[in-house]
C-alpha positions as CSV (number, residue, x, y, z in Angstrom):
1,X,0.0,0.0,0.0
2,X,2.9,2.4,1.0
3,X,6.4,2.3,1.7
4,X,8.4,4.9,3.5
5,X,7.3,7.9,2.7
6,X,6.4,7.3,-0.7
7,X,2.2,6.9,-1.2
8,X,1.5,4.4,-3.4
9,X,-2.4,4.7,-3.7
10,X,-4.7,6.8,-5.2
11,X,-7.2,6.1,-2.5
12,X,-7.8,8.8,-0.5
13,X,-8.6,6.7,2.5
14,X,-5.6,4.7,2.6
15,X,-3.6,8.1,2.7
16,X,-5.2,9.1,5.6
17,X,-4.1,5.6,6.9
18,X,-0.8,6.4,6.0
19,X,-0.6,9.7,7.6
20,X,-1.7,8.9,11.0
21,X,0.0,5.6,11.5
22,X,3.5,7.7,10.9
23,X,2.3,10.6,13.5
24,X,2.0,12.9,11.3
25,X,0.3,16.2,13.0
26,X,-1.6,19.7,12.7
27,X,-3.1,17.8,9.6
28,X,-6.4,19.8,9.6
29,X,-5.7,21.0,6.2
30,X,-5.0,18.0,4.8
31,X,-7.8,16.2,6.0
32,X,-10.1,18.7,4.8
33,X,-8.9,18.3,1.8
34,X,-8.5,13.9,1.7
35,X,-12.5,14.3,2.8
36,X,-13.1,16.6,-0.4
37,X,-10.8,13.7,-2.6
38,X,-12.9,10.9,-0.7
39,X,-16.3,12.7,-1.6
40,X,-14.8,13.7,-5.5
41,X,-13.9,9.8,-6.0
42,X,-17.3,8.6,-4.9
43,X,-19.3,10.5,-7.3
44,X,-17.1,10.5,-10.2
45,X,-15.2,7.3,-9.9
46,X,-12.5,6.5,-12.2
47,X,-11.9,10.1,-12.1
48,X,-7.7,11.1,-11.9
49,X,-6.2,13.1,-9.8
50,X,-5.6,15.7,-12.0
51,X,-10.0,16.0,-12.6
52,X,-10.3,16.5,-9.0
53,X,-7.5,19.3,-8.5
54,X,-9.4,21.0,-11.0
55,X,-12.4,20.5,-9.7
56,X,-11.2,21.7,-6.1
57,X,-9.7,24.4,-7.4
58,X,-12.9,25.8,-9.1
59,X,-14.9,25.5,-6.3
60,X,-12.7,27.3,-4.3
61,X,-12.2,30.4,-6.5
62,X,-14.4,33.1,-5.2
63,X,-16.4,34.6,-8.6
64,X,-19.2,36.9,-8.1
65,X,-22.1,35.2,-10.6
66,X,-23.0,37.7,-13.3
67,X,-26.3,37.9,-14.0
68,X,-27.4,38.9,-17.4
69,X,-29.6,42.3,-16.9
70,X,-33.0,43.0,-18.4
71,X,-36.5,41.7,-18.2
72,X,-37.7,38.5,-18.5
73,X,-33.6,37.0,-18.4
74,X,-32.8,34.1,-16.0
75,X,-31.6,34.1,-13.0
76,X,-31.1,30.7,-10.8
77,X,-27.9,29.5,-12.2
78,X,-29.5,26.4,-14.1
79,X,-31.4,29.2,-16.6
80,X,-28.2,31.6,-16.7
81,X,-25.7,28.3,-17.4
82,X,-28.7,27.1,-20.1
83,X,-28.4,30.8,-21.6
84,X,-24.7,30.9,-22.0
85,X,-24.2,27.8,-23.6
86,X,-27.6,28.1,-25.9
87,X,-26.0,32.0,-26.8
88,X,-22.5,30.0,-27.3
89,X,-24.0,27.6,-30.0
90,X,-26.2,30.0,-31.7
91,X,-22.7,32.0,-32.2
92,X,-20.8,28.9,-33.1
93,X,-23.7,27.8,-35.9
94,X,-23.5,31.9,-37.0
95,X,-19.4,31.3,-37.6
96,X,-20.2,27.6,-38.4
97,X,-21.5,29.3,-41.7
98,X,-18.0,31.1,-42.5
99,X,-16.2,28.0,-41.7
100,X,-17.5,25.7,-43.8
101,X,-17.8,27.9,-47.1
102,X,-16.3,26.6,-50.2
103,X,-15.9,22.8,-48.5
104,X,-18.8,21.5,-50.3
105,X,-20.8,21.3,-47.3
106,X,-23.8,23.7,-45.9
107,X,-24.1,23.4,-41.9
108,X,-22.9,22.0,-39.3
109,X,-25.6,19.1,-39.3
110,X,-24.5,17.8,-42.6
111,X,-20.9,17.4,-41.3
112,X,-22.0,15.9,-37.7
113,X,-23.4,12.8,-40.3
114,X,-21.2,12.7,-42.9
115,X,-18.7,12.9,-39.9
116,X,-20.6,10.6,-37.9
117,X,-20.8,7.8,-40.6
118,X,-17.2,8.2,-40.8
119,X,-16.7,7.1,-36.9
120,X,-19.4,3.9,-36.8
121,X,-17.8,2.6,-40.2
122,X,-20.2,1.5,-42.4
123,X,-23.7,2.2,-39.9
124,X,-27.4,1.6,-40.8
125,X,-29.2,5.0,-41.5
126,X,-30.8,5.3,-38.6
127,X,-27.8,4.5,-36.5
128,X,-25.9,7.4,-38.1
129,X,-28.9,9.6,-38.0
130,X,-29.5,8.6,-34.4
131,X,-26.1,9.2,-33.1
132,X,-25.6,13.0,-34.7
133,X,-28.4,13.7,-32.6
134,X,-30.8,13.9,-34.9
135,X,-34.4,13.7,-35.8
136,X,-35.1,10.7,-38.3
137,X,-36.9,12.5,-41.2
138,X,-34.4,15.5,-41.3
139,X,-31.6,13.5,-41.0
140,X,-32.9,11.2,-44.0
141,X,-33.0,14.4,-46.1
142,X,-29.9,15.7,-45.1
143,X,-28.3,11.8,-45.8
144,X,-30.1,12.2,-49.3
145,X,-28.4,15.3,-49.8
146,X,-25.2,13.8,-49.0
147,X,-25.7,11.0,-51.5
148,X,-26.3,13.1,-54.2
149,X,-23.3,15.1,-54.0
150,X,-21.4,11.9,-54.1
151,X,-20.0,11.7,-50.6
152,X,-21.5,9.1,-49.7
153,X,-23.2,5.8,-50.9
154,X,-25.1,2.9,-49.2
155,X,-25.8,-0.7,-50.0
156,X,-28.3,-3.6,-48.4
157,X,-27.4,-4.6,-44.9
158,X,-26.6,-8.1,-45.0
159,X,-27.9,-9.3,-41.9
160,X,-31.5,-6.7,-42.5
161,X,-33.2,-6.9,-45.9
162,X,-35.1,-3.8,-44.9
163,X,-31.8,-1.6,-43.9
164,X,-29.2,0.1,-46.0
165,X,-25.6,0.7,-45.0
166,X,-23.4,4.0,-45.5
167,X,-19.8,4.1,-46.3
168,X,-18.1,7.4,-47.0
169,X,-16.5,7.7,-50.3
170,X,-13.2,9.0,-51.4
171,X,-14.7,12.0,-52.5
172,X,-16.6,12.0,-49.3
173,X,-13.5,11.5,-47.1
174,X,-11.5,14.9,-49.0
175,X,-14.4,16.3,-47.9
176,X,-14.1,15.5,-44.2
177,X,-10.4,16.5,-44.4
178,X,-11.2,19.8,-45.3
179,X,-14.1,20.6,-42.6
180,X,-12.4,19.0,-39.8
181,X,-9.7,21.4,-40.2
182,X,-12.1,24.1,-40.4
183,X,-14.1,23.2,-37.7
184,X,-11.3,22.6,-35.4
185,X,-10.4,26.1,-36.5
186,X,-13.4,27.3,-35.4
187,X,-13.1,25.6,-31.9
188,X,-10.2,27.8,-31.4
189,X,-11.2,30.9,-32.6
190,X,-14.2,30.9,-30.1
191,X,-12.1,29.6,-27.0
192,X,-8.7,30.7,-27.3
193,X,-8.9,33.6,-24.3
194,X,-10.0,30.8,-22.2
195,X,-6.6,28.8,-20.0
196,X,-6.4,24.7,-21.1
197,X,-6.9,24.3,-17.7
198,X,-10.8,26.0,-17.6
199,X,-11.1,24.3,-20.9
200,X,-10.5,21.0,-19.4
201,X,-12.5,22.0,-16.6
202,X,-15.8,23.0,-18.4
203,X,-15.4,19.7,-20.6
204,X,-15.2,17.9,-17.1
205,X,-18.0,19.6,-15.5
206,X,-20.5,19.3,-18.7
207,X,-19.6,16.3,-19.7
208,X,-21.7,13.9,-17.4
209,X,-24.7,16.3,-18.5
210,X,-24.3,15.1,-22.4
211,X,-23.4,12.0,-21.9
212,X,-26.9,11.0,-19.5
213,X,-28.8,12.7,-22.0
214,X,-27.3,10.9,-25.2
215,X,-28.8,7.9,-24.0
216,X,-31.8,8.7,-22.9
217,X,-33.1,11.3,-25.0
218,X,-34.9,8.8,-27.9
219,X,-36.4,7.6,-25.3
220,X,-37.9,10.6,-24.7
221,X,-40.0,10.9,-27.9
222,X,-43.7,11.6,-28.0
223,X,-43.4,11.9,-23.9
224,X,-45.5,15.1,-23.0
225,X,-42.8,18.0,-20.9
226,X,-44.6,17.3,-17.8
227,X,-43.6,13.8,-18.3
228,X,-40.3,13.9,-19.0
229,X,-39.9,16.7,-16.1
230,X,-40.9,14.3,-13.5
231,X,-38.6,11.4,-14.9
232,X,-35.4,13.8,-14.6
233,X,-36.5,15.8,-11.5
234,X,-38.2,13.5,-9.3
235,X,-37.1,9.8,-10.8
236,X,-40.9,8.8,-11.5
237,X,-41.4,6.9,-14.6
């Protein structure tokens, strides 16, 4: 577990272990901040070290919230953090259109499928369609449009009669080339005042939120507000 003074766990409890069984005193500050560890580890397991100093470090920080001013505007943090980042897409999709001139492709949607069919090599339709986030009927237009400009094509799935497969062609692939680059571009343009540190942070922090909501958000369909409200809020089916 340890050996000398060297630590050789990540387990915050076993450190504390290690500190009192060599006497080691006025360790008030230190314990504080094992208890925060201990806490960090149980809701984010897996998490490193690194995620957590991060994560202290933030929470620490004394920031006085900005509310945005004006009638009718948020102001619990849920609607003001909901505001930034809708305000922070709507920009990115405004730029998104200066990005992605002269590639061959129109919007960002149209790159998140041709992209995504890229990733899932060779999916079904409705996988691709699904994953890009999606709605079925839009993304089967977009998918057509794709086709037609020849940068993509699909063929029967073996094991489904009824489903067709996407590959992305060559032509489809120069394509991606050129919008990644553009895209990833963009990414920098819009965050490049912010420290990779707060970047890291904020992917941290919001990425639990995308990733519960990837998987549950087909589910979701047809479900009146109210529904889905008490589902998230209160756990009732």
């Amino acid at each position: 577990m340890y050996n000398g003074n060297v630590v050789k766990t990540k387990n915050p409890k076993y450190f504390f272990y290690y500190c009192y069984e060599n006497k080691i005193y006025g360790m008030n500050k230190a314990v504080e901040l094992i208890t925060e560890w201990g806490a960090y580890d149980e809701q984010h397991p897996g998490s490193s070290i690194e995620e957590f100093c991060r994560h202290y470090l933030a929470g620490k920080q004394t920031r006085k919230p900005v509310s945005p001013e004006g009638k009718f505007l948020p102001v619990n943090s849920d609607g003001i953090l909901m505001r930034v980042i809708g305000r922070i897409f709507k920009l990115h999709t405004i730029y998104t259109v200066a990005a992605l001139e002269g590639t061959g492709i129109n919007t960002i949607d149209e790159y998140s499928l041709l992209n995504t069919v890229a990733q899932l090599k060779e999916p079904r339709k409705t996988e691709a369609i699904y994953a890009a986030l999606q709605e079925l009927s839009t993304g089967t237009d977009k998918l057509n449009r794709l086709k037609k400009l020849g940068y993509l094509t699909e063929y029967d799935d073996k094991e489904d009669k009824r489903s067709k497969r996407l590959k992305v062609t060559p032509k489809g692939e120069k394509v991606l080339i050129q919008c990644r680059k553009r895209v990833s571009q963009l990414a920098e343009l819009m965050f490049h005042d912010m420290t990779d540190d707060d970047r890291k942070l904020c992917i941290q922090l919001l990425k639990g939120v995308e990733t519960k909501f990837t998987g549950i958000w087909q589910s979701h369909k047809g479900k009146d507000f109210e529904e889905i409200y008490a589902e998230i809020i209160t756990g009732k089916d």
